[in-house]
C-alpha positions in Angstrom: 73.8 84.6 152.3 72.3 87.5 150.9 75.0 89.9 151.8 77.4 87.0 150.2 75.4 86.7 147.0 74.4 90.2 146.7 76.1 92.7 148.8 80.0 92.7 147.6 81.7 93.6 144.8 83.1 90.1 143.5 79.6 89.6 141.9 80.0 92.6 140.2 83.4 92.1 139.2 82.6 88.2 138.1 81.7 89.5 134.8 85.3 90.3 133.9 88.0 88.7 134.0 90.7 90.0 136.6 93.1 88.6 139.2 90.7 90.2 142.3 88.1 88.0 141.8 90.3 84.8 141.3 92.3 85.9 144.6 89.2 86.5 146.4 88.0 82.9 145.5 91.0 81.4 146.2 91.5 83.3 149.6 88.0 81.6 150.5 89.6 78.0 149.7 92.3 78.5 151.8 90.5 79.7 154.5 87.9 77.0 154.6 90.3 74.2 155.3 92.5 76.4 157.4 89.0 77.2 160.0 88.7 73.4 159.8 92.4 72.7 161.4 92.4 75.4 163.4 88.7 75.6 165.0 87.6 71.9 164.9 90.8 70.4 165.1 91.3 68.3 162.0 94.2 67.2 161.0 93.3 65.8 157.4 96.5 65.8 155.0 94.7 66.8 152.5 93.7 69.9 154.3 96.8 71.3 154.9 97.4 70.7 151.0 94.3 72.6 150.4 95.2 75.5 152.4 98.4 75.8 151.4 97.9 75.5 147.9 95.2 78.4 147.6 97.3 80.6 150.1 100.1 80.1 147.7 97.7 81.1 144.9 96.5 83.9 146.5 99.7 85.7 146.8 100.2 85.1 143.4 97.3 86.9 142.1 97.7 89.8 145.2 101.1 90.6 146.1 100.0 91.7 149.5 98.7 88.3 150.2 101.8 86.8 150.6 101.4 88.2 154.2 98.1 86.1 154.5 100.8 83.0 153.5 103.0 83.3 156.4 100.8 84.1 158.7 98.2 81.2 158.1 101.7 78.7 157.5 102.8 80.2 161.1 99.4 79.5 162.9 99.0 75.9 161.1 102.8 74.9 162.3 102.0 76.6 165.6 98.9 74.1 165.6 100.6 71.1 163.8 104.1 71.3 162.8 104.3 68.2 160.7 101.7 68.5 158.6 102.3 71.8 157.7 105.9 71.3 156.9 105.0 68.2 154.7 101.7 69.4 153.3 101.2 72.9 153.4 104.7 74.0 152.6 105.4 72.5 149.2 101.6 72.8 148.1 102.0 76.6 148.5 105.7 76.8 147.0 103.8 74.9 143.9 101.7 78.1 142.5 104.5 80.5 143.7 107.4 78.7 141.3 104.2 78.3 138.1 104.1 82.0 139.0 108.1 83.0 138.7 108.5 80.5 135.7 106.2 81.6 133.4 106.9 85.3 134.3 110.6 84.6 133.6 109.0 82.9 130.1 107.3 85.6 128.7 109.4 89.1 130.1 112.8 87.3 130.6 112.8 87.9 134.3 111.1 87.5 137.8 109.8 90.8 138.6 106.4 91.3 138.1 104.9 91.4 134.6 103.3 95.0 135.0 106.7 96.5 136.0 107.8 96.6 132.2 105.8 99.7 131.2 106.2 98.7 127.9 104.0 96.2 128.3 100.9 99.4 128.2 102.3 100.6 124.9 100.5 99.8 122.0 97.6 101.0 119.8 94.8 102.2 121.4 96.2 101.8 124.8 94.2 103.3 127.5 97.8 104.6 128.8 99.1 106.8 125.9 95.7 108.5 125.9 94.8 111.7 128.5 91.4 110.6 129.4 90.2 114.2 129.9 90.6 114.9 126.4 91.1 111.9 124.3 94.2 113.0 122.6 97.3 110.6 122.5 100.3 111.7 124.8 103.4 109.9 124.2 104.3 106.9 122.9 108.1 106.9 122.9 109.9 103.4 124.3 113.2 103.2 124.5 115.1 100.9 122.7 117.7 99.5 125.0 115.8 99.4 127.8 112.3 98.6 126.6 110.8 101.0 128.7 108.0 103.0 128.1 109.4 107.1 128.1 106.0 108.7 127.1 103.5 110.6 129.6 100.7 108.5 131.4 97.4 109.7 131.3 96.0 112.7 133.8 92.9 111.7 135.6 92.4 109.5 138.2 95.5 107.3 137.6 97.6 110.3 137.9 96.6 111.4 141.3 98.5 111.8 144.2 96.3 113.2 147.7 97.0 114.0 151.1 97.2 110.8 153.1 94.3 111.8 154.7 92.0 112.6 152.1 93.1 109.4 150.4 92.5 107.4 153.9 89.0 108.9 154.3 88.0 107.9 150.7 89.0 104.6 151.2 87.1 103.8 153.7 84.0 105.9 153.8 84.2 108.3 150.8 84.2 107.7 147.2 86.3 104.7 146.9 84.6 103.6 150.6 84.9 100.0 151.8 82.1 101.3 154.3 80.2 104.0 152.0 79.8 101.8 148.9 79.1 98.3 151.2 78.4 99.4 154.9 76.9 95.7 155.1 80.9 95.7 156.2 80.2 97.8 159.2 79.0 94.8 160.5 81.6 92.9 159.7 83.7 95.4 161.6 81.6 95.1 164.7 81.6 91.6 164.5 86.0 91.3 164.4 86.1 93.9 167.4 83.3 91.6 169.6 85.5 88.3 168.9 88.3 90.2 169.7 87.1 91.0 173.3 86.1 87.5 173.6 88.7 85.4 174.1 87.0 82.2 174.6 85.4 83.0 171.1 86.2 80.2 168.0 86.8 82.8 165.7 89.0 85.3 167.8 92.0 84.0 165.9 90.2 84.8 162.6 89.2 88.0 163.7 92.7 88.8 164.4 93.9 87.6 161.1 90.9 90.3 159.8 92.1 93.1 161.7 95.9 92.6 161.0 95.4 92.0 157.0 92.6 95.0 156.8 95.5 97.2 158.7 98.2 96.4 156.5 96.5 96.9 153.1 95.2 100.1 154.3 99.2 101.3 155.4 100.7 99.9 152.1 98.4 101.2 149.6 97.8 105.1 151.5 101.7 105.4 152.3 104.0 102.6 150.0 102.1 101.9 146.9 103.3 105.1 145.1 100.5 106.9 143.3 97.2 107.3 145.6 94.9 106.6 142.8 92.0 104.1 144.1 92.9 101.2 141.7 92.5 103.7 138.6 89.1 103.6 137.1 87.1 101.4 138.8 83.9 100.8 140.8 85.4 99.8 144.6 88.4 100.0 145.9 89.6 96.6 144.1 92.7 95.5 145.9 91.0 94.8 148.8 88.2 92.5 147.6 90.3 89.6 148.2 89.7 90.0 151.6 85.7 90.3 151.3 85.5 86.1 151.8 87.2 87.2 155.5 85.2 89.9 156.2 81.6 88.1 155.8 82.5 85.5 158.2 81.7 88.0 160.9 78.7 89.9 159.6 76.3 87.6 161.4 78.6 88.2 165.0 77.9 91.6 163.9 74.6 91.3 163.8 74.3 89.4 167.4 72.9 90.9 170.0 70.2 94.1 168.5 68.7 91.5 165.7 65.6 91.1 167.9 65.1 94.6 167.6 62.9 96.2 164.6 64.9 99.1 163.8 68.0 97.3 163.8 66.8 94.6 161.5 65.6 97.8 159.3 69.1 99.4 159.3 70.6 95.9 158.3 68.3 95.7 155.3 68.8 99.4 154.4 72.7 98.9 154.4 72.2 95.8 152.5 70.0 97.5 149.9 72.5 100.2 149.7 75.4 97.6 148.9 73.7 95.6 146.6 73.1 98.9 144.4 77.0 99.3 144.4 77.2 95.9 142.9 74.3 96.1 140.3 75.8 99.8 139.6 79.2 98.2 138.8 77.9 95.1 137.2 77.1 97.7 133.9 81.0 98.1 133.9 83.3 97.3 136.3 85.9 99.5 134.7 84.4 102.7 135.5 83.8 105.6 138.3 81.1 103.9 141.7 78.0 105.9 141.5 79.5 108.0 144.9 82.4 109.2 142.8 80.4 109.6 139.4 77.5 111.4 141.6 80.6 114.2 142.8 82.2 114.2 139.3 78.7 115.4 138.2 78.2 118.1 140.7 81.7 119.2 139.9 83.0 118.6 143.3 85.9 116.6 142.2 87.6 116.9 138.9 88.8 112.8 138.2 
C-alpha cells in the first residue's frame, strides 16, 4: 500500500492533467473486474461491461493499449463467450467511437489529433522555441496542407540514440523504470515466480505483464520514431499505464526472504528511493528526473 500510495509516478503526475494518469486509472478498472471473472469465476454482466468499457478507454488515452483490449476480450471469450460478446464487446466499442467522433469534430479526420503538427504552432509554443537557447526557430505552416514546416526544438525531443543506449536508459538509466522506482524489481521477480508456477491464480496476469511490458519496450526503442524518453519529463511516461499491473506482484515479489532483516532493509531502501522520484517530480512533472538532471549537471550528457 505504501509502494501504491507512494512509490510510482501516477501520484506525481496526479497534479497535472494528462492522458497517463487517466489510462493508468482506467487500466486499474478494467483489470479489477477482469481478475474477478477470470480468477474467482464470476460471471456478473455487469463485469464484463466494466472491463470492457475501461479497456476500451484505456486504448483511447494510450494507443498501445489497444493490445491490452484484445488480449483481455480474447481471454474473457476464451473464459465466457457470451458475455463477452454481449457485454464486453459493445461497452469497449462505446469509448473507442466517442474517441473517433469527436476527433473527426475538431481536426476533420480520424487520425490522431497530435498528427496535425499544426496543432503545436502558436505563440509561445514550447515547439517553435530551441530550448538550449530560448530563441524562436520556425514558425512557417503551410497553407494548403496545414502543416507545420518550421524546425522543432534541439534538446531532448530531438534525440535520436543507439538502440541500446536508449534500452539501457529505459530501464535502469536516466529514464529507468528500475533506477527511478526499483520497488519494480520486485514486481519483476514477482511475474517471473508466477510464471514458473503454473498452479499459481495470477500466472495468467503475470503473463499479460510480461507480454505488455515486452511490447511497449520494442515499439517505443525500434517503431516510435524519435528515441526521446517522452520529451521532458520526470519517468519514462508511456509506460505508467501499466504501473496498476505491475504492483499486483510486488508482494509475490517480496515472498519468500521477507522474514529476513536485510531483505526487509533493501525493500524499504528501494521504496525510499522511489518515493523521492515521486516527491522529486511532484515540484514539476514537466521536467528532467533527478538521475537525468544530476548527469546534466556534471555535464555528462548534454539534453
Amino acid at each position: 500500500m505504501a509502494a501504491a500510495g507512494l512509490g510510482t509516478f501516477l501520484t506525481g503526475f496526479s497534479i497535472t492533467l494528462n492522458n497517463h494518469t487517466v489510462a493508468a486509472f482506467s487500466f486499474f478498472f478494467a483489470l479489477y473486474p477482469a481478475f474477478l471473472i477470470w480468477c474467482e469465476a464470476r460471471r456478473n454482466w455487469w463485469l464484463f461491461a466494466l472491463a470492457g468499457f475501461f479497456a476500451g478507454f484505456t486504448a483511447v488515452n494510450e494507443f498501445p493499449a489497444f493490445a491490452f483490449l484484445v488480449v483481455l476480450g480474447a481471454a474473457l471469450a476464451w473464459k465466457a463467450r457470451r458475455q463477452t460478446l454481449t457485454w464486453f464487446l459493445p461497452l469497449a466499442l462505446f469509448p473507442i467511437a466517442g474517441h473517433l467522433v469527436t476527433n473527426y469534430l475538431v481536426t476533420g479526420d480520424l487520425s490522431p489529433a497530435y498528427a496535425h503538427k499544426s496543432a503545436y504552432v502558436f505563440p509561445g509554443s514550447y515547439w517553435l522555441i530551441d530550448p538550449a537557447s530560448g530563441r524562436l526557430v520556425g514558425s512557417e505552416v503551410d497553407a494548403a496542407t496545414g502543416k507545420f514546416t518550421g524546425q522543432p526544438g534541439k534538446g531532448i525531443d530531438n534525440m535520436y540514440e543507439p538502440w541500446p543506449v536508449y534500452l539501457f536508459n529505459m530501464l535502469a538509466g536516466h529514464h529507468g523504470i528500475f533506477s527511478l522506482s526499483p520497488i519494480f524489481i520486485f514486481a519483476l521477480l514477482g511475474v517471473w515466480r508466477c510464471l514458473r508456477r503454473p498452479e499459481h491464480p495470477l500466472r495468467g496476469f503475470a503473463a499479460l505483464a510480461a507480454f505488455l511490458t515486452l511490447l511497449l519496450l520494442v515499439f517505443y526503442t525500434f517503431f516510435a520514431g524519435q528515441r526521446n524518453y517522452g520529451g521532458m519529463c520526470c519517468g519514462l511516461r508511456w509506460f505508467f499505464w501499466l504501473i496498476p499491473l505491475w504492483l499486483m506482484f510486488i508482494p509475490e515479489g517480496l515472498q519468500g526472504k521477507a522474514s529476513q532483516r536485510w531483505f526487509r532493509g533493501v525493500a524499504l531502501a528501494f521504496l525510499l528511493v522511489s518515493a523521492v522520484s515521486v516527491f522529486y517530480c511532484a515540484r514539476n512533472p514537466w521536467s528532467r528526473p533527478w538521475i537525468q538532471q544530476y548527469l546534466y549537471s556534471k555535464g555528462w550528457i548534454k539534453y
